[in-house]
VOGU-3710 file (C-alpha; in Angstrom, 3 decimals, decimal comma):
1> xxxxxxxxxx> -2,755/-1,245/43,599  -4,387/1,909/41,548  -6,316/4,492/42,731  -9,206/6,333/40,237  -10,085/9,704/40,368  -12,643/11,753/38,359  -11,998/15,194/37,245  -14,925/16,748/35,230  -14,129/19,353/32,588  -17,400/20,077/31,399
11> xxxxxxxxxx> -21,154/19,801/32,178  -21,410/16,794/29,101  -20,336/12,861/29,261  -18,575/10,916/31,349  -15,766/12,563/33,165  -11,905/12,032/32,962  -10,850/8,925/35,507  -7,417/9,325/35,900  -5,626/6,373/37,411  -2,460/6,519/39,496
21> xxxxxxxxxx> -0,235/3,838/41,573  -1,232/3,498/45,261  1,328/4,146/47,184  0,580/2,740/50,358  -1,549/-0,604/47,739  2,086/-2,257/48,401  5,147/-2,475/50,497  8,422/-3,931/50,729  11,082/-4,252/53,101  14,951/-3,705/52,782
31> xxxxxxxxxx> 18,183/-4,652/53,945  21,585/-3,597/53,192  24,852/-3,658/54,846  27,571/-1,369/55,432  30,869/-1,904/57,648  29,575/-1,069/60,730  25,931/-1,734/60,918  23,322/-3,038/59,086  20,265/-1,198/57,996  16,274/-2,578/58,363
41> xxxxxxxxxx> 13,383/-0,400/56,649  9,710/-0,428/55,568  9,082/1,328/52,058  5,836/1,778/50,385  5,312/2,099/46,756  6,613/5,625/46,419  10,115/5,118/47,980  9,085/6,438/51,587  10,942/4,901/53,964  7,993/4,729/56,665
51> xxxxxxxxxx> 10,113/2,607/59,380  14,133/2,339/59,346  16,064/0,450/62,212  20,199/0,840/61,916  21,680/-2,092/64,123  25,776/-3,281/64,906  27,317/-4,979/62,597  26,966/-7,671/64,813  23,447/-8,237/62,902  25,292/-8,918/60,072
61> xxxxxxxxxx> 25,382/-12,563/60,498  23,087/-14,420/58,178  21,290/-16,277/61,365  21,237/-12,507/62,588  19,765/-11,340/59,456  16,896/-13,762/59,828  16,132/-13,041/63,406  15,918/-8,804/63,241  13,431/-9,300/59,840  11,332/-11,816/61,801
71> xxxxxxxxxx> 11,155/-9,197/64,452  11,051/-6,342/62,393  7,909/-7,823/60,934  5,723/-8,885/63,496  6,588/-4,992/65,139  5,239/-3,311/62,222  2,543/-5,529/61,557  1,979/-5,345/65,712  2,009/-1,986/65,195  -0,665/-1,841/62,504
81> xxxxxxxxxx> 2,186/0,216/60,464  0,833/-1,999/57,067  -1,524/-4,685/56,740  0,024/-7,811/56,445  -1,649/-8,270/53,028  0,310/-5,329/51,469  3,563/-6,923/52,298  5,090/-7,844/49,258  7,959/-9,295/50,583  12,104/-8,740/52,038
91> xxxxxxxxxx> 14,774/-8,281/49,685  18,364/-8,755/50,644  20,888/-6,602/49,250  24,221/-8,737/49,753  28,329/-7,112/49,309  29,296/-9,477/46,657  28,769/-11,858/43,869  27,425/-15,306/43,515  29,847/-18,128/43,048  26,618/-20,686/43,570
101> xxxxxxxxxx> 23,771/-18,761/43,099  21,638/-18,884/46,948  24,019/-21,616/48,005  27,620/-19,367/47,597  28,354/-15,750/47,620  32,160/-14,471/46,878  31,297/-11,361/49,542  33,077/-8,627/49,962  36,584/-8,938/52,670  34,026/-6,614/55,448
111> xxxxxxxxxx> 31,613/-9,633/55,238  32,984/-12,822/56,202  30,059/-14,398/57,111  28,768/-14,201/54,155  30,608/-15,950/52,349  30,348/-19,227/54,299  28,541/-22,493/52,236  24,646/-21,555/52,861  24,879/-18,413/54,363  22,485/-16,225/51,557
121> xxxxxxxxxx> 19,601/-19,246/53,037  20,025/-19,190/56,118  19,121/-14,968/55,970  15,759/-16,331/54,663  15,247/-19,024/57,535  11,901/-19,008/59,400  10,687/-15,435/57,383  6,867/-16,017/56,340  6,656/-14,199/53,563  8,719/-14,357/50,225
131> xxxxxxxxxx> 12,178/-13,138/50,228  14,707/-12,271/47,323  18,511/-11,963/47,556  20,696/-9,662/45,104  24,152/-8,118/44,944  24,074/-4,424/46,091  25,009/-2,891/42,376  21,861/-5,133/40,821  19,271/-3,907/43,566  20,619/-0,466/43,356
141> xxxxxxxxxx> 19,851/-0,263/39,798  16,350/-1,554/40,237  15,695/1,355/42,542  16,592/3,007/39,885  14,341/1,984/37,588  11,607/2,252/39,955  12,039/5,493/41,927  15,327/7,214/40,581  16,918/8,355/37,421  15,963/5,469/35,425
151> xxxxxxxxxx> 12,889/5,802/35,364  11,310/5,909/31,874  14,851/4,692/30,696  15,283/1,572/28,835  18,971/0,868/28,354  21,341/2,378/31,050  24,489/0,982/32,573  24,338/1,511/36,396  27,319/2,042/38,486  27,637/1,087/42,052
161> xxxxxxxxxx> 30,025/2,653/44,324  29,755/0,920/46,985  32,297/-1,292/49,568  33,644/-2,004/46,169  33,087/-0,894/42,442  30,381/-3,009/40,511  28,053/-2,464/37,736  24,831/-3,469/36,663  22,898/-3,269/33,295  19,207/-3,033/32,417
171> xxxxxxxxxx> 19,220/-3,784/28,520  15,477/-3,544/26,895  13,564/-2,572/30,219  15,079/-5,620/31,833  17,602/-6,082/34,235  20,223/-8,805/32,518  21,837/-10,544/35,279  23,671/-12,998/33,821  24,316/-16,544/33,624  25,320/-16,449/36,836
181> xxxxxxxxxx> 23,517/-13,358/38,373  26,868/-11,295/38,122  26,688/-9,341/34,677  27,687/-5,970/35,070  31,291/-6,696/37,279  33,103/-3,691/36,262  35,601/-3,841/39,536  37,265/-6,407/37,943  38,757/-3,069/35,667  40,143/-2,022/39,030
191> xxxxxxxxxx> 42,663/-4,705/40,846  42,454/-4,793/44,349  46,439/-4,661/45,112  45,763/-0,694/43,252  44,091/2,626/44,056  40,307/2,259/43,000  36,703/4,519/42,798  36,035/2,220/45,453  34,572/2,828/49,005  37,108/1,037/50,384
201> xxxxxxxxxx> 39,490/2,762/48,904  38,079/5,864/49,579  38,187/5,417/53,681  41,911/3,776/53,776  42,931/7,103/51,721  40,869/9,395/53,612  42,350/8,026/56,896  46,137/8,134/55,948  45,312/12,175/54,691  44,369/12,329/58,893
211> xxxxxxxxxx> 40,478/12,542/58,156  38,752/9,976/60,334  35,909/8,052/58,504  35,474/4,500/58,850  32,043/4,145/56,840  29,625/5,729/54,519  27,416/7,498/57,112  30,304/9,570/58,254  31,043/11,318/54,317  27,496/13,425/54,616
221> xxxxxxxxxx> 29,362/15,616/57,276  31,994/16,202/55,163  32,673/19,524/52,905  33,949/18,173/49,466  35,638/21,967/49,151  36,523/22,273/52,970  38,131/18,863/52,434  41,340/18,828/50,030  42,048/14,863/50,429  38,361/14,220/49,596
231> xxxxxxxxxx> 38,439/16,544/46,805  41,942/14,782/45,485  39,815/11,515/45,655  36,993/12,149/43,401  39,434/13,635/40,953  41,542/10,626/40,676  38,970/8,023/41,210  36,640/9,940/38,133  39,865/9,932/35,584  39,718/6,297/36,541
241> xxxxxxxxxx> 36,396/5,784/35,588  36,102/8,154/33,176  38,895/6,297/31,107  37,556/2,639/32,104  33,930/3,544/31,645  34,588/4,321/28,192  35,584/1,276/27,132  32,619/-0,369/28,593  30,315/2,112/27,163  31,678/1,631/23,435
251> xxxxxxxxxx> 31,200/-2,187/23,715  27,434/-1,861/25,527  26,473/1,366/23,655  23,820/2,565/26,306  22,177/5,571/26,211  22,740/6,286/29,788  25,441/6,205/32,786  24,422/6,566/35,815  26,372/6,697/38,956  25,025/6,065/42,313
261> xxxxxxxxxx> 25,733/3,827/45,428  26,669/5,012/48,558  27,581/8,236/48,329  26,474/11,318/49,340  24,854/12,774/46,124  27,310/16,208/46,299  29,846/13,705/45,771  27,924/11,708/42,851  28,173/14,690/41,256  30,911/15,708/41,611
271> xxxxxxxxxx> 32,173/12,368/40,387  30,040/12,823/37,177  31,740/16,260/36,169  34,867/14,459/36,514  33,858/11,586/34,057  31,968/13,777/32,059  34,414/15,665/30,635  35,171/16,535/26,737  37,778/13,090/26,290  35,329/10,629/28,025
281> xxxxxxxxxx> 34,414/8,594/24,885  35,998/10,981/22,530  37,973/8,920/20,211  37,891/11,749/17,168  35,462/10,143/15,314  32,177/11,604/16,290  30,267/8,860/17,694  27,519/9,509/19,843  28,269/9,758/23,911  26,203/8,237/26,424
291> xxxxxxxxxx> 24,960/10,811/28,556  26,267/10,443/32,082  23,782/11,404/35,178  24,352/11,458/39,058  21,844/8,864/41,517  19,364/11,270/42,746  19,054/8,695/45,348  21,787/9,592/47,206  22,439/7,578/50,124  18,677/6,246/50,455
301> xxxxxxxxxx> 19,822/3,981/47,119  20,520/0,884/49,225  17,444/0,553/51,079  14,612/2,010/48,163  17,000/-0,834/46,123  17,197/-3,708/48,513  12,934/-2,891/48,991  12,745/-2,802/44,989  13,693/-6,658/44,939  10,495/-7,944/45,868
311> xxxxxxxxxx> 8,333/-5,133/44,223  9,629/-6,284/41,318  9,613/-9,747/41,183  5,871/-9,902/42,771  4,084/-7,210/40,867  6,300/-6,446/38,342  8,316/-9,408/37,107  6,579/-11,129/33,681  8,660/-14,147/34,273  6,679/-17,192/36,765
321> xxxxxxxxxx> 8,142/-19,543/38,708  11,472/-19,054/37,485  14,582/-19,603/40,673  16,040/-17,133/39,307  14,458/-14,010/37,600  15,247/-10,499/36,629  14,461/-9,495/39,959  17,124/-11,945/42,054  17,319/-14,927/43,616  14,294/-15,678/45,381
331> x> 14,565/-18,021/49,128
//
């Protein structure tokens, strides 16, 4: 899992052994789901996506699921891509929130399936090698932690803009899911029957302007100033968060925001100078502001964070034998 080097300074004593993670000592794999496909990949320890299959949304099925990681495995392994040895596991990003834990998900209205009784198990059925589930905001925040802004950072409230709008929060170097795995459910700021920051949202608005885009994919060839509906988006859905946010950051107090999901990171930050702004928590008594930051993870947040699940809980995670841990639900 470490690598030592030896740099010598000097002609006297023992030299300097620096030691550093191993990159390839570990890998994980990912899955995540978007409207119209579903996304497979290998990453190693440094966030490299070394192997990335995008399938129909067909494969979104949970007995789907299970079948293209079982294959996906034995062709990389096949392929002597990793040593099976290095494989620390698959992690599941899922479009909702648990209602049972693994045995009920309330998923999002693109994923029926689901949300059917057993459906987060069945994703796991016949895989040989450990695999942990997690809503998409939870995951995406681990990545985080691992590979992306929050890094170093001990106390941040992640925001997801995904499908939906959904939060996570790490609080003392920890994720805190929860009693229930679902702490950090900011949407419920935003009802559904209203305009939202959501992704959603964001397509059924884009479409009635006369822009055709269906799913997240499709933003990166869009110009946020060569597009005027986009650009009316982010401005209404940051005053939205930038008022809501505040009231969530005065009764967390973290030191950071960050915003990430699935968007393209041009429009992350363009999101954060929205929120950002001299009234976001500005109530004229000069308390200190969290600072709010843009993903750099861009679009490559869902995968790095659905791969992050099992990195975490097997090499990471202090807690042992725990069903569920700071890292997910594990199958």
């Amino acid at each position: 899992m470490v690598r030592e080097t030896v740099e010598r300074v000097g002609a006297r004593g023992q030299p300097i052994r620096p030691v550093s993670v191993r990159i390839d000592g570990a890998h994980a794999i990912g899955v995540y789901f978007s409207h119209r496909s579903v996304e497979i990949g290998l990453v190693d320890m440094g966030g490299s996506q070394l192997e990335t299959r995008t399938l129909s949304a067909e494969a979104g099925t949970p007995e789907a699921v299970a079948q293209v990681t079982r294959a996906f495995i034995a062709d990389i392994v096949a392929r002597k891509l990793i040593r099976p040895d290095t494989l620390a596991g698959v992690g599941i990003a899922l479009p909702g929130d648990f209602i049972l834990g693994a045995e009920q998900l309330n998923a999002h209205e693109f994923f029926p399936a689901l949300g059917k009784p057993g459906a987060v198990r069945m994703m796991a059925h016949g895989v040989d090698v450990p695999v942990f589930v997690e809503n998409d905001a939870a995951s995406a925040a681990l990545g985080e932690r691992l590979l992306g802004a929050g890094q170093g950072l001990n106390d941040f409230l992640f925001v997801h803009v995904g499908h939906g709008i959904g939060g996570a929060l790490f609080l003392g170097g920890r994720l805190y899911r929860g009693v229930n795995g679902n702490a950090g459910m900011i949407g419920i700021q935003f009802p559904n029957d209203r305009p939202r920051p959501s992704g959603q949202d964001l397509f059924a608005y884009l479409q009635r302007e006369g822009v055709a885009v269906e799913d997240f994919p499709q933003l990166e060839a869009l110009s946020i100033s060569g597009c005027p509906p986009l650009r009316a988006w982010i401005k209404r859905a940051g005053a939205q968060l930038r008022v809501q946010l505040a009231q969530t950051a005065r009764i967390l107090d973290p030191g950071t925001i960050l915003i990430g999901g699935r968007l393209p990171l041009a429009m992350l930050n363009a999101l954060v100078a929205e929120i950002d702004t001299s009234e976001f928590c500005n109530e004229g008594a000069g308390l200190p502001r969290p600072r709010v930051m843009a993903s750099p993870l861009g679009i490559k947040a869902g995968m790095i964070g659905a791969a992050s699940l099992p990195i975490f809980r097997t090499l990471m995670d202090e807690t042992d034998g725990l069903p569920t841990t700071t890292a997910g639900i594990a199958l």
